[in-house]
C-alpha positions in Angstrom: 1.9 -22.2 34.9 1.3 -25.9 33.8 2.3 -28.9 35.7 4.6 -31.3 34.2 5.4 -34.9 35.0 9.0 -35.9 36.7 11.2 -38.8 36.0 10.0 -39.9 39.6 6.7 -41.6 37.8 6.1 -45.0 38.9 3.3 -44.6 36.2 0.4 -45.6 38.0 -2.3 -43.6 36.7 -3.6 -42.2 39.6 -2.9 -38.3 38.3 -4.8 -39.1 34.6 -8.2 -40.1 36.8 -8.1 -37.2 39.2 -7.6 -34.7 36.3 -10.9 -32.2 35.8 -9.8 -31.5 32.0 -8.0 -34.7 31.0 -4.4 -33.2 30.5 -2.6 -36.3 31.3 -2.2 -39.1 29.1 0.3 -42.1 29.1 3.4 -41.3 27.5 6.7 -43.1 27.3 7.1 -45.3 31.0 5.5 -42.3 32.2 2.3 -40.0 32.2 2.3 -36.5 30.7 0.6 -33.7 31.0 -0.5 -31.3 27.7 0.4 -27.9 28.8 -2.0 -26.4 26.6 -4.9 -27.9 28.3 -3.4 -28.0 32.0 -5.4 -25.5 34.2 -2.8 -25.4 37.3 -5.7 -26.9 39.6 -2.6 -29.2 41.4 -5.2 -32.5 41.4 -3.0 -34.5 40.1 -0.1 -33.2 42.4 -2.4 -34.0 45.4 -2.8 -38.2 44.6 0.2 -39.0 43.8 2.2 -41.3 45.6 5.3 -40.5 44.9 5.0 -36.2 43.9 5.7 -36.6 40.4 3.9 -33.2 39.1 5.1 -30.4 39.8 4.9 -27.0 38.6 7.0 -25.9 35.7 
C-alpha cells in the first residue's frame, strides 16, 4: 500500500530527500507522493516532523 501525504504538511522537504525512488514531489502547499512509484519503504514517514505520510 502506498503512502500518501496529509493536510498536516508544513512542506518542508525533508520526505522528497529521504525517498530511495523519488516518489515525492512538490505539489500544491504540500508534497505528494506518486503511488505508482511508492514502494511502502516508510522513509519518508520516519523524518518528518510533523507525521504527514501515512499509509493509505
Amino acid at each position: 500500500m502506498a503512502y500518501q501525504i496529509s493536510d498536516e504538511c508544513v512542506a518542508c522537504g525533508a520526505c522528497a530527500q529521504e525517498c530511495p525512488v523519488s516518489a515525492i514531489s512538490e505539489g500544491d502547499g504540500k508534497f505528494q507522493i506518486d503511488a505508482d512509484t511508492c514502494v511502502s519503504c516508510g522513509a519518508c514517514a520516519g523524518v518528518c516532523p510533523v507525521g504527514a505520510p501515512a499509509e493509505a
